[in-house]
C-alpha positions in Angstrom: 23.7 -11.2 6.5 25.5 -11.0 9.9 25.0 -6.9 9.3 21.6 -7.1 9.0 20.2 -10.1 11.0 21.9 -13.0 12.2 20.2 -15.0 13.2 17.0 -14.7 10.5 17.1 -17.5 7.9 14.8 -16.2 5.4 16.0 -14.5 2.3 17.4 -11.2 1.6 16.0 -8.6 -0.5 18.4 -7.7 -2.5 18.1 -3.6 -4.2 20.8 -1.9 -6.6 20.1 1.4 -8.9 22.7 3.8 -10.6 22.2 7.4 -12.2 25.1 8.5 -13.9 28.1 8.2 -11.4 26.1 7.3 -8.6 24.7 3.6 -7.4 23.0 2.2 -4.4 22.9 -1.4 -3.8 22.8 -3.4 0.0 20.4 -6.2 0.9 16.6 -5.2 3.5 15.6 -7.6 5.5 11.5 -8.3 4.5 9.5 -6.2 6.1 7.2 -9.3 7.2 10.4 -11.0 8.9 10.9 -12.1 12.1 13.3 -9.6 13.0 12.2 -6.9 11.4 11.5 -5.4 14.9 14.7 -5.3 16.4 17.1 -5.1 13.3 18.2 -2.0 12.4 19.0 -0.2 8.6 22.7 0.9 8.1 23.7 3.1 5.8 27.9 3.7 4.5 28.5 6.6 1.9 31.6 5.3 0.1 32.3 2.6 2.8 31.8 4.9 5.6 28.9 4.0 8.1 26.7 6.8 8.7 23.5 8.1 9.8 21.4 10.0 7.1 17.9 11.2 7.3 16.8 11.2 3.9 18.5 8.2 2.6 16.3 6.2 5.7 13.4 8.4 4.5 14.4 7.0 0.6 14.0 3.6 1.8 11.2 4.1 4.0 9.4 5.4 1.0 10.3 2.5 -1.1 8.8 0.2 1.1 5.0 2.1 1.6 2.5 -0.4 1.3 4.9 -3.2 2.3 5.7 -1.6 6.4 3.3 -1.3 9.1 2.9 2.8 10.3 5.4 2.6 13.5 7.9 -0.3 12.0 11.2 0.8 10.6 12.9 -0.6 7.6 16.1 -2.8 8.4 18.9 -3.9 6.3 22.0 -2.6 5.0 22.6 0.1 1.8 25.9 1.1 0.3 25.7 4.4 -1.7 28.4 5.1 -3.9 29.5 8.6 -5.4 32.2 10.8 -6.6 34.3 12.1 -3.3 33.4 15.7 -4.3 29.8 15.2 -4.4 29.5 14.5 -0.3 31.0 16.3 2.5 32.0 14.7 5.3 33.3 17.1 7.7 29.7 18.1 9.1 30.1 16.6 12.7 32.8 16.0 14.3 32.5 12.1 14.5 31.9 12.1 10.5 28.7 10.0 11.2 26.6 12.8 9.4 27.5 14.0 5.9 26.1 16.4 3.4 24.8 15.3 -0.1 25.3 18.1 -3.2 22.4 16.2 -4.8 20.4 15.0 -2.0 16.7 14.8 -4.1 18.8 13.0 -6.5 20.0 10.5 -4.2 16.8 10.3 -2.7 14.9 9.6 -5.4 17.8 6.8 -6.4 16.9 5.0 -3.1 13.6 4.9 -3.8 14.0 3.5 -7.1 16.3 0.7 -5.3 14.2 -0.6 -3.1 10.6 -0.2 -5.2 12.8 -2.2 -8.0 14.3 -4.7 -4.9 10.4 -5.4 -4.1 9.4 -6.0 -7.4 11.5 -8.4 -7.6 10.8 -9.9 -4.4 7.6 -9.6 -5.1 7.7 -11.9 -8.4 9.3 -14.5 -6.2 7.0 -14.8 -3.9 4.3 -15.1 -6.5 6.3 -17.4 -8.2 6.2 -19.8 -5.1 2.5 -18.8 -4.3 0.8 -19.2 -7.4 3.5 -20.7 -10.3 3.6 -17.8 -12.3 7.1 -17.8 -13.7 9.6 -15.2 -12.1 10.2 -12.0 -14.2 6.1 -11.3 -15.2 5.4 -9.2 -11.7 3.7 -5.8 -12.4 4.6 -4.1 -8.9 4.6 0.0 -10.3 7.4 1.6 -9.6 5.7 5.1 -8.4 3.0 5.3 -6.4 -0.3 7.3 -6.7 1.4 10.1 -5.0 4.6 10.5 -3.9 5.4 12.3 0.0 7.7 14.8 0.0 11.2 14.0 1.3 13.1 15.7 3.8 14.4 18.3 1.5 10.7 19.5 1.1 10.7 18.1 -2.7 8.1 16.5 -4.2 8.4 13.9 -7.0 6.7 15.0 -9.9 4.6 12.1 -10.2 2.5 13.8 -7.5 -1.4 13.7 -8.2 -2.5 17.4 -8.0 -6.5 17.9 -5.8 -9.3 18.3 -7.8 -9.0 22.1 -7.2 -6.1 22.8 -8.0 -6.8 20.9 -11.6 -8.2 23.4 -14.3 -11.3 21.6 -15.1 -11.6 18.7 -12.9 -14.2 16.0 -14.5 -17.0 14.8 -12.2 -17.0 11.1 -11.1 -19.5 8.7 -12.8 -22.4 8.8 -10.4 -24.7 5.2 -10.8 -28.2 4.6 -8.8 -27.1 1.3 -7.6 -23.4 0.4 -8.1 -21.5 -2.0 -6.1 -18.4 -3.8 -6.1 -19.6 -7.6 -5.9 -17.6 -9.7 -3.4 -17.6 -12.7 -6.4 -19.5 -13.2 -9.4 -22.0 -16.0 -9.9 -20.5 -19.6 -9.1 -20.4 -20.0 -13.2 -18.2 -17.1 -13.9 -15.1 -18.3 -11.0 -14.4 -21.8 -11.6 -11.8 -23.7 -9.6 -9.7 -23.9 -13.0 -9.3 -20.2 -12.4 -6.7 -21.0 -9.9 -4.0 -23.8 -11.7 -2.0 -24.7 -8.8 -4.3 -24.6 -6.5 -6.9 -26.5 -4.4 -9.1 -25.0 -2.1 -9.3 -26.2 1.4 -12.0 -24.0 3.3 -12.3 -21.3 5.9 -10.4 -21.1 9.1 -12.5 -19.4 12.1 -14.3 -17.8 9.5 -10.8 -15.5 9.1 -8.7 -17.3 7.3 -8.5 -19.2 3.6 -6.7 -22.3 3.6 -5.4 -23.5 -0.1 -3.3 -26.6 -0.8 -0.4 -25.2 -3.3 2.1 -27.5 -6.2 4.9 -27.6 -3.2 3.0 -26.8 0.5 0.3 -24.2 1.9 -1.1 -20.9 2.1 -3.0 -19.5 4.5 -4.5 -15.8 3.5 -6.0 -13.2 5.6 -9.6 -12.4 4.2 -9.9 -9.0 5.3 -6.3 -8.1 4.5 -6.9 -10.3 0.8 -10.2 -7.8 -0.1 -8.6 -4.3 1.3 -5.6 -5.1 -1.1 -7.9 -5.5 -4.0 -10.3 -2.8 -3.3 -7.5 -0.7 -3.0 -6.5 -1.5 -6.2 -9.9 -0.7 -7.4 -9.8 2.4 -6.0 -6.9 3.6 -6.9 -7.8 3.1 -10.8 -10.6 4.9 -10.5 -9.4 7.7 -9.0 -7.0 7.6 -11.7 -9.7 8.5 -13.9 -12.8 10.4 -13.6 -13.3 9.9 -10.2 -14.3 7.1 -7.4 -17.7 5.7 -8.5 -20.4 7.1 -6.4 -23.9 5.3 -5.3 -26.3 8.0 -5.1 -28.3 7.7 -1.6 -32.4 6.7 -2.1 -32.7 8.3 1.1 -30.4 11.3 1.4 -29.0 11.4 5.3 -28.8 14.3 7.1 -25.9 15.2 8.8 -24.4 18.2 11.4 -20.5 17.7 11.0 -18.1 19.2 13.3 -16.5 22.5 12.0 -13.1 20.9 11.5 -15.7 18.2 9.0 -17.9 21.6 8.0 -14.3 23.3 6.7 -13.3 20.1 4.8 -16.9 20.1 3.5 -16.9 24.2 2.6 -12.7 23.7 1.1 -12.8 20.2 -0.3 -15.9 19.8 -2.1 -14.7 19.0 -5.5 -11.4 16.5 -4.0 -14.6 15.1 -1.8 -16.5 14.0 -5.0 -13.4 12.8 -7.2 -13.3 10.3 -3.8 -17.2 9.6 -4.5 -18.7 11.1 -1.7 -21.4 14.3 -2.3 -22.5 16.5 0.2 -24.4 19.7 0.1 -25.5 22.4 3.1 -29.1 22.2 3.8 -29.0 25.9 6.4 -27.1 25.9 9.3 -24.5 23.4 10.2 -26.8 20.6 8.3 -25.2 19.1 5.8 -27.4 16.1 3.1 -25.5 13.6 2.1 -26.7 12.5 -1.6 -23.9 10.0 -2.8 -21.3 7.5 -1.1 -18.6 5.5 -2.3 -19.8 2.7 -4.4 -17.2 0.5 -3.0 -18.0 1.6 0.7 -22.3 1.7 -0.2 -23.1 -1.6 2.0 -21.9 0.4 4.9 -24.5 3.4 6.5 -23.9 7.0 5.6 -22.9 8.3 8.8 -20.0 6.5 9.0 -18.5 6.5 5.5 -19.1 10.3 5.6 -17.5 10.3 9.1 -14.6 7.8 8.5 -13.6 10.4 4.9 -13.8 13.4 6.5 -11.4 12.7 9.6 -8.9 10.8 7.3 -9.2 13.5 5.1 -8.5 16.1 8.1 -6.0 14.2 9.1 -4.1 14.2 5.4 -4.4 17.6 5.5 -2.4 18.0 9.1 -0.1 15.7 7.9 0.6 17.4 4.9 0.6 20.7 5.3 -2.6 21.6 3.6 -2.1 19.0 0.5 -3.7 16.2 0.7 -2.8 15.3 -3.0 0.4 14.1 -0.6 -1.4 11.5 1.4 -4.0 10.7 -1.2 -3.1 6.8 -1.1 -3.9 6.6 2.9 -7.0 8.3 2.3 -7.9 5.2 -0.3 -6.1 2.9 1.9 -8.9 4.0 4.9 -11.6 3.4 2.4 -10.6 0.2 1.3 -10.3 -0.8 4.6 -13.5 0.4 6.2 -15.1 -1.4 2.8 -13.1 -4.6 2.9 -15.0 -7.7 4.3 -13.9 -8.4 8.1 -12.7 -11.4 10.2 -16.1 -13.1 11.1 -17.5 -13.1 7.7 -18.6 -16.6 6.3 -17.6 -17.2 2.7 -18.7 -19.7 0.2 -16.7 -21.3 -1.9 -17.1 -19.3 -4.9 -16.7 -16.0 -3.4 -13.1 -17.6 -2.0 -12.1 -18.8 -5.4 -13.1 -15.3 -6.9 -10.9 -13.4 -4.3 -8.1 -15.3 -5.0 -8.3 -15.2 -8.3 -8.4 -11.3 -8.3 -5.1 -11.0 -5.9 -3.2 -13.1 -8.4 -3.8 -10.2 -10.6 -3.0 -7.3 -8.0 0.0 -5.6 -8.4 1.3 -5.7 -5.4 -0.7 -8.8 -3.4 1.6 -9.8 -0.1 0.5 -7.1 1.7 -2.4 -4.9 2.4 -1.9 -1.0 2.0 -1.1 -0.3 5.4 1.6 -2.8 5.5 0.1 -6.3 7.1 1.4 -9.5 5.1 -2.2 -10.7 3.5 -0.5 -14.5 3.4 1.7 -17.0 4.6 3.3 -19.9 2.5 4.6 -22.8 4.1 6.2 -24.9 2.0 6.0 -29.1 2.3 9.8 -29.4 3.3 9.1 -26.8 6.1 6.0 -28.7 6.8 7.8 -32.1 6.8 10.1 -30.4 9.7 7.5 -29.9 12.1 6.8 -33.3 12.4 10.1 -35.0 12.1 9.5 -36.6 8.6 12.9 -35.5 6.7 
């Protein structure tokens, strides 16, 4: 602990892996913490501290969907391996070392740290809602994996629609839409054991009385992690659900928007969004997002295209590579925002749904969608211990 952060109370998360001859195992400090700003990741290679590119990269990819873009990951990791299988006469201070298996040893601190969450992430369900520890379902790949220093890609990696041989079209419905909660009949209090249901906070926040203190969950955060979800099944599949457009909008996209458009047409519709040329730069717009319908045309069409551009850049021309921030943007833009008025039902019904989520402390892009207080904290504050 005095490695990592000293002065930070909260618990450790702890990771370990092996493969063959080879194990990782230290102790990150949660991404959410504190200190998570100013502490710092170190890294020793058969006790010897050292700085190491992809190893940080390793962690940092373990972590996606748990840091915020800009923050860094802090804690400590000890990798252990045969003498013969790292060199350590690379710089002169023998700070910087050479792996013989670096995608190896990449890809075992990935697994450490996605396994470390997990199980951090059945704990804090465990105190959240009760569920007993050992029953979370956080996946251990993601929808895509980014390619690591060493320019490899896992082969989990979700290929573009074009560069599938026969790519199926999404389902296409006249009037689909994710409801925000079913009728009041259908989401009964009793769906949440555990818990009681205070109210809304500024019309932001959703206050719930828990077995041992309580939780306070960010709305908008709460629905992007679920539509996420959502989204990421169905792109799984056949495709994003589309709404096709009563009105079809007209639209003149810039020509970094037109070459998505004229490069990307079959990738666009897997993400539910169909777009033809109607002469000259116009562009019609006949289907959104189902997910994204409530919002108008011009800026779902707009918001896709420049995350899509943006994948691109970052990727080097595959955007299979970045396909989880391109969802991560929808479900965002989609997701219900701070100002919104809830009822009761629609509360209870959100909830309900993150208990099932995967992963459901944090949205895609990293913010904590809760906090948990618990009583003997709460006692503290006001002096009654």
């Amino acid at each position: 602990r005095r490695l990592v952060a000293p002065r930070e109370a909260g618990p450790l998360v702890a990771v370990q892996a092996t493969a063959g001859d080879m194990e990782v195992q230290g102790f990150l400090l949660p991404p959410d913490s504190g200190q998570a700003g100013s502490a710092r990741l170190r890294l020793l290679v058969n006790g010897r501290p050292v700085r190491d590119r992809m190893m940080t990269h390793g962690v940092s990819e373990g972590l996606t969907g748990f840091l915020l873009k800009g923050h860094r990951p802090a804690g400590v990791l000890f990798l252990s391996l045969p003498p013969d299988a790292v060199d350590v006469n690379v710089h002169p201070t023998k700070q910087e070392v050479r792996f013989r298996k670096s995608s190896e040893i990449h890809d075992l601190v990935v697994r450490a740290v996605r396994d470390g969450m997990a199980s951090h992430q059945d704990e804090v369900r465990h105190a959240v809602f009760g569920v007993p520890v050992g029953q979370a379902t956080l996946p251990r790949t993601s929808l895509t994996s980014q390619a690591s220093p060493t320019g490899q890609t896992s082969p989990t990696e979700l290929p573009l629609a074009s560069a599938a041989a026969e790519p199926e079209r999404p389902y296409v419905a006249q009037a689909q839409t994710l409801p925000l909660a079913p009728a009041p009949a259908s989401a009964p209090a009793a769906a949440l054991p555990g818990f009681r249901l205070i109210g809304q906070l500024h019309n932001a926040y959703i206050l719930c009385e828990t077995a041992d203190g309580l939780v306070a969950i960010d709305q908008h955060a709460l629905q992007e992690r679920i539509l996420f979800e959502t989204l990421k099944e169905q792109y799984r599949g056949p495709g994003i659900a589309s709404q096709v457009l009563l009105f079809p909008k007209m639209l003149e996209p810039d020509p970094a928007a037109r070459a998505v458009l004229e490069n990307h047409a079959d990738d666009l519709a897997r993400l539910g969004l169909t777009m033809e040329p109607f002469g000259g730069d116009s562009y019609v717009v006949k289907a959104v997002p189902a997910i994204m319908g409530h919002l108008e045309p011009g800026e779902i069409v707009q918001g896709i295209l420049v995350r899509f551009s943006e994948a691109l850049a970052e990727a080097g021309g595959r955007a299979a590579t970045r396909m989880e921030d391109i969802l991560a943007s929808m479900a965002c833009k989609a997701a219900i925002k701070a100002g919104h008025r809830l009822h009761e039902e629609e509360m209870v019904h959100l909830i309900a749904k993150l208990n099932q989520s995967p992963i459901f402390s944090h949205c895609p892009h990293g913010r904590p969608v809760l906090k948990h207080f618990d009583l003997a904290t709460i006692q503290r504050w006001f002096h009654r211990t």
